[in-house]
Each structure stands twice: as structure tokens, then as C-alpha cells.
C-alpha atoms as one frame of an Amber mdcrd trajectory, in Angstrom:
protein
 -10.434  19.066 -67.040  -9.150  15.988 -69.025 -12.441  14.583 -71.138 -12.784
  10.693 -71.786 -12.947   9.318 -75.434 -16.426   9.804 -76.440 -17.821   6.009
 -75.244 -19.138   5.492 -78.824 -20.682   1.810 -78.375 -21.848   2.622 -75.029
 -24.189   5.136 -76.468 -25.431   3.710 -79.393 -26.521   0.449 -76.843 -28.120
   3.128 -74.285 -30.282   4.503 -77.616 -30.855   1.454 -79.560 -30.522  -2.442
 -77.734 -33.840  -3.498 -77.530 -35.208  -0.454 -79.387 -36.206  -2.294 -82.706
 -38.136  -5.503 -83.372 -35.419  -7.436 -84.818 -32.646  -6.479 -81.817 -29.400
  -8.383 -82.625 -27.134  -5.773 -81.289 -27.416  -7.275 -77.411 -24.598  -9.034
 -76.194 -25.805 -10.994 -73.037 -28.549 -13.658 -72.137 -32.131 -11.945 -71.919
 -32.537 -10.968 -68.184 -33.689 -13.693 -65.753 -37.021 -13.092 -64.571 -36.800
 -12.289 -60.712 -39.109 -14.734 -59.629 -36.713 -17.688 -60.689 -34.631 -16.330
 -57.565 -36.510 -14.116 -54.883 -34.447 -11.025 -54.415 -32.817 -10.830 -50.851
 -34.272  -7.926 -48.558 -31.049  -5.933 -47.306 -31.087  -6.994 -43.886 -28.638
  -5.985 -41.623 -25.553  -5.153 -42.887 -22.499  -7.286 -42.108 -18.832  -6.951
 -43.297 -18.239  -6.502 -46.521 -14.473  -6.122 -46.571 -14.163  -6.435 -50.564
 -17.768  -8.216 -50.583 -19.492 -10.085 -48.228 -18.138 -13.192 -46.956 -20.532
 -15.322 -48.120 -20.481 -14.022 -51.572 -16.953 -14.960 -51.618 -17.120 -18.173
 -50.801 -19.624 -18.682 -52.933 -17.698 -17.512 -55.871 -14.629 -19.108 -54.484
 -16.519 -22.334 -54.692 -17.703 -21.971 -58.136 -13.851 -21.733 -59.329 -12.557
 -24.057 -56.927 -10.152 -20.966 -54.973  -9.929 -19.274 -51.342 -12.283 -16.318
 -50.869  -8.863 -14.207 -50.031  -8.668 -14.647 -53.979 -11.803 -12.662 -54.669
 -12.244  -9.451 -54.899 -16.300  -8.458 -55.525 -16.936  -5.665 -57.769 -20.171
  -4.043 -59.039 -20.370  -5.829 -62.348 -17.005  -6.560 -65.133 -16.934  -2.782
 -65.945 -15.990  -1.792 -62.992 -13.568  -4.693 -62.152 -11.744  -3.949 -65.258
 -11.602  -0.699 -64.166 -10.047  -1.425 -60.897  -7.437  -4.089 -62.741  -6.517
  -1.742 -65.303  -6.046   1.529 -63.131  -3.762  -0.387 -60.858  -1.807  -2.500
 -63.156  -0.874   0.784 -65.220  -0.388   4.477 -65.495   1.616   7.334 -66.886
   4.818   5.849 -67.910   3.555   2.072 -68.286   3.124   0.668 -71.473  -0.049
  -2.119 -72.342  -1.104  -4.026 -74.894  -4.584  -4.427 -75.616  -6.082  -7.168
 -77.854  -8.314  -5.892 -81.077 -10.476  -6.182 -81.991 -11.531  -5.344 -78.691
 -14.430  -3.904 -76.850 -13.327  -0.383 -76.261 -13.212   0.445 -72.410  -9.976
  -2.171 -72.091  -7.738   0.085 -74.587  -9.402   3.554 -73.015  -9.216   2.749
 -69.249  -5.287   2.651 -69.401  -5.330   5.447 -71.804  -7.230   7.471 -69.825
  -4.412   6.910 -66.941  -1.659   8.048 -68.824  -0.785   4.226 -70.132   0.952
   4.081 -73.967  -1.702   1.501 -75.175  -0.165  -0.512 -78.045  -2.532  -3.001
 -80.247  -2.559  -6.320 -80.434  -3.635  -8.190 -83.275  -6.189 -10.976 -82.810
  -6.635 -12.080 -86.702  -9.554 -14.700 -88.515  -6.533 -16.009 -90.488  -4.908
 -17.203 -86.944  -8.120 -18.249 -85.446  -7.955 -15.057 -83.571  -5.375 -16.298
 -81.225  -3.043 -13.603 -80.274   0.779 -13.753 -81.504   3.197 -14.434 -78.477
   5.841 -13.319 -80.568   4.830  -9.695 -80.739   4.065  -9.876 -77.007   7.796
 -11.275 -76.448   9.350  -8.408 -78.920   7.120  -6.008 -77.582   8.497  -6.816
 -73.478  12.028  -6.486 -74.393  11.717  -3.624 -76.586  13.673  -1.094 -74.553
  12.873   1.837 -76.624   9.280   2.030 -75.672   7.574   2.109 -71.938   7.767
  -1.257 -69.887   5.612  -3.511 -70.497   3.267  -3.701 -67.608  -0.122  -5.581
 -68.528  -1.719  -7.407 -71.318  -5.592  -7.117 -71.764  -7.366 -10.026 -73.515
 -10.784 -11.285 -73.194 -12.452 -15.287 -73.303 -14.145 -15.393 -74.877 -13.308
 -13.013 -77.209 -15.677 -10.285 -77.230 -16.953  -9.731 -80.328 -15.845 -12.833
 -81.940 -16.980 -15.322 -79.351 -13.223 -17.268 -79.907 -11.413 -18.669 -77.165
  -7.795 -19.066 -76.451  -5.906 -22.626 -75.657  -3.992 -23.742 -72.818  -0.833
 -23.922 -74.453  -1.564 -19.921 -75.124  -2.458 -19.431 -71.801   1.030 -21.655
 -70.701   3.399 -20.069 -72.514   1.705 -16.187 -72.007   2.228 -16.896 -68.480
   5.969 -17.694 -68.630   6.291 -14.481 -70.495   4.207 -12.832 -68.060   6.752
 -14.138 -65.559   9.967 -13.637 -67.768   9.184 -10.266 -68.484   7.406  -9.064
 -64.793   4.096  -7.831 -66.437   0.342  -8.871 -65.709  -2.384 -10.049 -67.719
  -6.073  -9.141 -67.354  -8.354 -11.546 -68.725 -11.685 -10.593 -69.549 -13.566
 -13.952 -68.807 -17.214 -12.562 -68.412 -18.570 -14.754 -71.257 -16.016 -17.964
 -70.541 -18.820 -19.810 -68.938 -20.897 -20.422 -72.459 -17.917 -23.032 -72.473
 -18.662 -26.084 -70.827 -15.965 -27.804 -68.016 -13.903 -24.364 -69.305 -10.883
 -23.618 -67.076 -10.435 -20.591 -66.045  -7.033 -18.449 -66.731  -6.908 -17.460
 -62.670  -5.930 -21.494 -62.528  -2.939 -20.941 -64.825  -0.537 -18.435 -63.538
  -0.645 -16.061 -60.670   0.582 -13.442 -63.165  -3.271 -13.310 -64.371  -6.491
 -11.719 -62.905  -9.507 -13.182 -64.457 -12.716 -10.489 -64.407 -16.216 -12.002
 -64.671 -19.737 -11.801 -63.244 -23.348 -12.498 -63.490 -24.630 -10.183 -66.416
 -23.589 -12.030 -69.707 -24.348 -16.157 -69.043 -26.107 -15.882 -66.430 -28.620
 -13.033 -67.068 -28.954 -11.162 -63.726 -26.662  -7.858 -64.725 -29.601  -5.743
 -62.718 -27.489  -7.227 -59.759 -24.489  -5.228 -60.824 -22.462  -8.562 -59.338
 -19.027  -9.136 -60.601 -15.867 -10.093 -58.796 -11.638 -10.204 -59.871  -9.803
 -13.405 -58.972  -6.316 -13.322 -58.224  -3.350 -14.215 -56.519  -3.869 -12.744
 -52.959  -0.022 -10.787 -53.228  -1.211  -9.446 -56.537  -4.946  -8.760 -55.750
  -3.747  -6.863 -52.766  -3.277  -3.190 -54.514  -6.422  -4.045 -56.606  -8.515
  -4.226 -53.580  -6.655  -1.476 -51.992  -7.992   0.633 -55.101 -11.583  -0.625
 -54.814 -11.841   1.753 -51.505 -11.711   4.244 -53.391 -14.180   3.267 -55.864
 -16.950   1.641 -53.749 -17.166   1.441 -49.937 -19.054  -1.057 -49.378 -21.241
  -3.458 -52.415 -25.042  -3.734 -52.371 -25.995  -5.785 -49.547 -29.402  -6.889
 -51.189 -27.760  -7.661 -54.647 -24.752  -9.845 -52.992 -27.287 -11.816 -50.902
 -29.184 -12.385 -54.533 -26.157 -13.070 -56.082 -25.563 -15.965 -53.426 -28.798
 -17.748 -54.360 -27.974 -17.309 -57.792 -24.731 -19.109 -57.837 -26.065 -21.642
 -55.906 -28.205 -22.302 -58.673 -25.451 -21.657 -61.542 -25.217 -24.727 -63.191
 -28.750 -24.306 -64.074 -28.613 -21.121 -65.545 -25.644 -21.981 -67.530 -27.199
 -24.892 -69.075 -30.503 -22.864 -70.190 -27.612 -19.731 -71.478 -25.679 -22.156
 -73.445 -28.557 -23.918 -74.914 -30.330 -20.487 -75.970 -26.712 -20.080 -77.279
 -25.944 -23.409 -79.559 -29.344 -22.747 -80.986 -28.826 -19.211 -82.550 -24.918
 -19.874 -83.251 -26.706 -23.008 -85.295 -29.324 -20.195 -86.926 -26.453 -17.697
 -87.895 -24.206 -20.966 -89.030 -26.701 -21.827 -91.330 -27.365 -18.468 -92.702
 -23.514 -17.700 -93.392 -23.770 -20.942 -95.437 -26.381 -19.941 -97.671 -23.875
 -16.891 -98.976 -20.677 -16.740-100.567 -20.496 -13.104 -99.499 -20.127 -13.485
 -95.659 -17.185 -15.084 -93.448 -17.202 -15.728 -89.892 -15.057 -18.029 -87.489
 -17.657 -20.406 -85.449 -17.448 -19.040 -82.107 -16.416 -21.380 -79.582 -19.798
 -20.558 -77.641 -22.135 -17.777 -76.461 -24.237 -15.527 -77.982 -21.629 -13.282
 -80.603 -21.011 -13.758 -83.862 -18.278 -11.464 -85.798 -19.574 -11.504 -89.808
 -17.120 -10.119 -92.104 -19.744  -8.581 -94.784 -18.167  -8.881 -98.272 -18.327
  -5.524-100.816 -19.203  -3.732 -97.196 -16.112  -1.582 -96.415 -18.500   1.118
 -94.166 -20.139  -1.141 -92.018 -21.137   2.590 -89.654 -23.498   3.427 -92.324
 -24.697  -0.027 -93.793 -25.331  -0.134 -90.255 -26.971   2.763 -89.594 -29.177
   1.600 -92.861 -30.422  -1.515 -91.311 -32.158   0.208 -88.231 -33.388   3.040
 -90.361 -34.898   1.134 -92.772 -35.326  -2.556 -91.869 -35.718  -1.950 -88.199
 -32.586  -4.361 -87.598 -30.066  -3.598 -84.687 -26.141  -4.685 -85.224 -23.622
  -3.577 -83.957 -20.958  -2.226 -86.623 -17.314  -3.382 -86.468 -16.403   0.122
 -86.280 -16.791  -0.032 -82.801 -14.264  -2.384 -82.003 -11.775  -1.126 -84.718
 -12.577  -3.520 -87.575 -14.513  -1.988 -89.969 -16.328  -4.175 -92.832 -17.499
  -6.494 -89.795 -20.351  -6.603 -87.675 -21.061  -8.252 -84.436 -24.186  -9.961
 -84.382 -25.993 -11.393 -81.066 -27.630 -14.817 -81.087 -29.155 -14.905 -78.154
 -32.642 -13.576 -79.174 -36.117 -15.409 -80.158 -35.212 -17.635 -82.829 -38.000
 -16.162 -85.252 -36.451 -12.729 -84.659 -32.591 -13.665 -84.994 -33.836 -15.542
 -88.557 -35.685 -12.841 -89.943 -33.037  -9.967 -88.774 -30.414 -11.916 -91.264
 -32.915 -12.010 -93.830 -33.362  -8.613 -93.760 -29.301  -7.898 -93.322 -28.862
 -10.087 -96.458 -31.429  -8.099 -98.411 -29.602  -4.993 -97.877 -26.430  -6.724
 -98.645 -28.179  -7.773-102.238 -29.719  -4.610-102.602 -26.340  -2.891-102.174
 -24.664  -5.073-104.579 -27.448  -4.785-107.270 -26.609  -0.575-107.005 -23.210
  -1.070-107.288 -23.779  -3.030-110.686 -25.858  -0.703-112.018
């Protein structure tokens, strides 16, 4: 039997997101009460040929596409799932952005994919280098190039990537004949943002309603693509799902006819705790970040912290303050930090992380 990579993040958030008082370790918009949008009873069941068709037009309509673009999935794990098992396999080569959250470097992996990295660095505003993507396309030695996996925002630094990126990726894309997944779950924390499915047809752009919108019990998410290129995506999806949750896609209607609301309450909730962690980084010399471009994660390089695991592990043992270490998405000495959370709580969880950080530095000088 072939075993997985042990999901390391996934089980430290199943054991410890919203385990402690001072949770900063979540990485989404506190769930939506239900009764903002009465659940829809199941009814009878229509088609739902790769989601119902209402759901797909409603989604269509939010990104101003055809519904034969969509694809709906149960939530962005499982449409990056479907992406990255059909884009690659044994043979294939990918490149995969890191930091990065882990599942779009092990899904390809997992399928017999060489998974190269590639670099997203503070020092170039975490954009990506198209050079290495160019050398790495023609390089003739190693397995074709078949997809590129990025995220917007960038997940866990909150960064986004500009159009003449996104421009110039896709002739590459083009030049070269691979694909790019982009991981656009959080892009909506960015107001009048365009999404990358506008760009090129060489890109499918995952998303759904967990992160901004704060309805992830739904397990709602979707893939939008050229209809030629979606077509062995959905072809996949058979095998995964039959047919989606009839109550959840009728919910998931009502909620997107209501998403400019929720957006606006997610992206306030988010401008006010990016403005909390701002001013905290501010007060010490010992702590670096790049200003996300919005939503609710900050990346905090911790200065004189090289094991962020155990500092980590420190902070809920001992301060009762959840983080998530950079370990997780290969950049130790980091930690990803969630604003999203009462503002009280998100103040007094830095407080805390700063004590340890002075307590740490007063041992070392001793």
C-alpha cells in the first residue's frame, strides 16, 4: 500500500484551532451564523452534471463567465485535488510555489509527479521568479514541465501577484504547453480583484466559500476554466464525487446572492486585525513581515527564533497562544499568524508571543 506524507498541519489544526483562548492559528473568517442565510431543505434532486445548474450560474455570474466554465467541487481541497491529479502524474514534472501550504506540493507527489520548488522570497515581495519557471520548461534533462501551482493570495503570507506576472506567466504557460493552478480561495479579501481564470486559458483558478466568506460547513467550492481544458478535470470529478450536496448547493446559491455583503463584513474584520498586527510589528525591532495585500494571514519572521516547531509548541503550552509555525510550510524561523479573531484576543496573543520572544532572548544572554 503506498502511505501519504504524514498531513502535519492538517493535524495540528484538527487538535488545536480554536482549542486555546488566544486562537491565532485559524486561517478563515469565523463561521457565518446560519440564520444570516436559512439553509435550503434538499428537495428534489435535479441534475447536477458537475453541480447544479443554478449553482453555476450563480458562480458564473459572480466572475462574469459561462457556467460550462465551472466545475463545482466540495470545497478548494478537493478542487485542487481534482486540478492537480489531472494536470500531472508519473513522468510529469511541477513546480510548486513555497512557501506553500502543503497539500499543493503532496497531491502531485503522491501521483508520481517530480515536484520541484519554487521560491516565493520577502526580498522580492514574494513574487515568484519567471526566470526559473522559463529555465525550468526548457530544461530537457528533467521531466516536462506540466503545471505550476501558486496561490492569491498567497497562503501564508497573504501577498498577491500583479498582472504583468500573471501576463507574462501565461505566455510561458503557452510557449512552453504547461498549466497553471491558481489557488484563489482567499483572492476575494481584495477588493475589484481580477481573477487569473480572466487572464489566460492556460490557468484554472480554485476557490470557494470557506475562507472570505465563512460558510466552509457548506463544503462549496468550484474550478473555473477554459471549457477544452476543464473537460478532463470534470471527467475526473466522476470519480471523486457523483453527485454534490443538493442542500449545501441550494445554500450556497443564497449565499452568493448575498456575496458582496459578506465580503465587505470579511474584509473589514480583516483591515482591522492586519492594522492590530501592523502596529505590533512596529513596536519591535525583532520581527519582519511584508503587509499582506488583504485577508486574515500574516507571515512574521521572528528574529533569534531559528525553531519556530518548538517556540511554537511553547506558546500553547504555556501561554495558551495558537500559531501556526513556519515549519509547516517549509520556512522555518516564521510563523503564520491569523487576524481574523476578536480584536482583544488577536492583541493580547502578540503580547504574549512577544513575551516569550523577550523571555527567550533574556536566556540566551544569560
Amino acid at each position: 500500500m503506498r502511505e501519504p506524507r504524514t498531513f502535519e498541519f492538517m493535524h495540528w489544526a484538527k487538535r488545536w484551532v480554536g482549542k486555546l483562548p488566544y486562537c491565532l492559528g485559524m486561517s478563515g473568517t469565523t463561521p457565518v451564523d446560519p440564520s444570516e442565510v436559512a439553509p435550503a431543505s434538499a428537495g428534489p434532486a435535479g441534475p447536477n452534471y458537475y453541480g447544479t445548474a443554478e449553482l453555476k450560474e450563480a458562480v458564473a455570474a459572480a466572475y462574469g463567465t459561462d457556467p460550462d466554465s465551472v466545475l463545482v467541487s466540495d470545497g478548494t481541497s478537493l478542487a485542487n485535488y481534482n486540478v492537480l491529479a489531472a494536470l500531472a502524474g508519473p513522468g510529469d514534472g511541477v513546480l510548486v510555489e513555497t512557501p506553500a501550504y502543503p497539500a499543493l506540493a503532496e497531491i502531485p507527489r503522491f501521483h508520481g509527479a517530480r515536484v520541484d520548488p519554487l521560491a516565493r522570497r520577502p526580498e522580492n515581495d514574494w513574487i515568484p521568479s519567471l526566470e526559473r519557471i522559463a529555465r525550468r520548461a526548457a530544461d530537457r534533462s528533467s521531466p516536462p514541465l506540466r503545471a505550476v501551482a501558486l496561490s492569491r493570495l498567497h497562503n501564508p503570507t497573504g501577498a498577491d501577484l500583479p498582472d504583468d506576472f500573471l501576463r507574462e506567466l501565461a505566455a510561458l504557460a503557452e510557449r512552453h504547453d504547461f498549466h497553471v493552478l491558481m489557488d484563489e480561495v482567499y483572492l476575494d479579501f481584495v477588493a475589484d480583484a481580477r481573477s487569473s481564470h480572466a487572464v489566460s486559458p492556460r490557468f484554472l483558478v480554485t476557490s470557494s466559500l470557506t475562507k472570505v466568506y465563512g460558510f466552509g460547513g457548506l463544503r462549496v467550492g468550484w474550478v473555473l476554466g477554459d471549457p477544452a481544458v476543464l473537460a478532463p478535470v470534470k471527467e475526473l470529478s466522476f470519480y471523486l464525487a457523483v453527485d454534490g450536496a443538493a442542500a449545501s448547493q441550494a445554500t450556497a446559491v443564497r449565499v452568493l446572492a448575498e456575496r458582496d455583503r459578506f465580503r465587505e463584513r470579511a474584509c473589514s474584520v480583516a483591515e482591522q486585525g492586519i492594522a492590530i498586527v501592523q502596529a505590533w510589528v512596529e513596536e519591535r525591532a525583532d520581527v519582519r513581515w511584508t503587509r499582506p495585500a488583504g485577508g486574515l494571514n500574516a507571515f512574521l519572521e521572528l528574529g533569534g527564533v531559528s525553531d519556530t516547531r518548538a517556540f511554537a509548541d511553547d506558546l500553547r503550552r504555556r501561554r495558551e497562544v495558537n500559531v501556526a509555525e513556519g515549519e509547516f510550510f517549509g520556512m522555518p524561523g516564521w510563523i503564520r499568524v491569523c487576524c481574523g479573531g476578536p480584536p482583544d484576543a488577536l492583541r493580547e496573543g502578540l503580547r504574549r508571543i512577544g513575551e516569550a520572544m523577550d523571555e527567550r532572548g533574556r536566556s540566551r544572554a544569560s
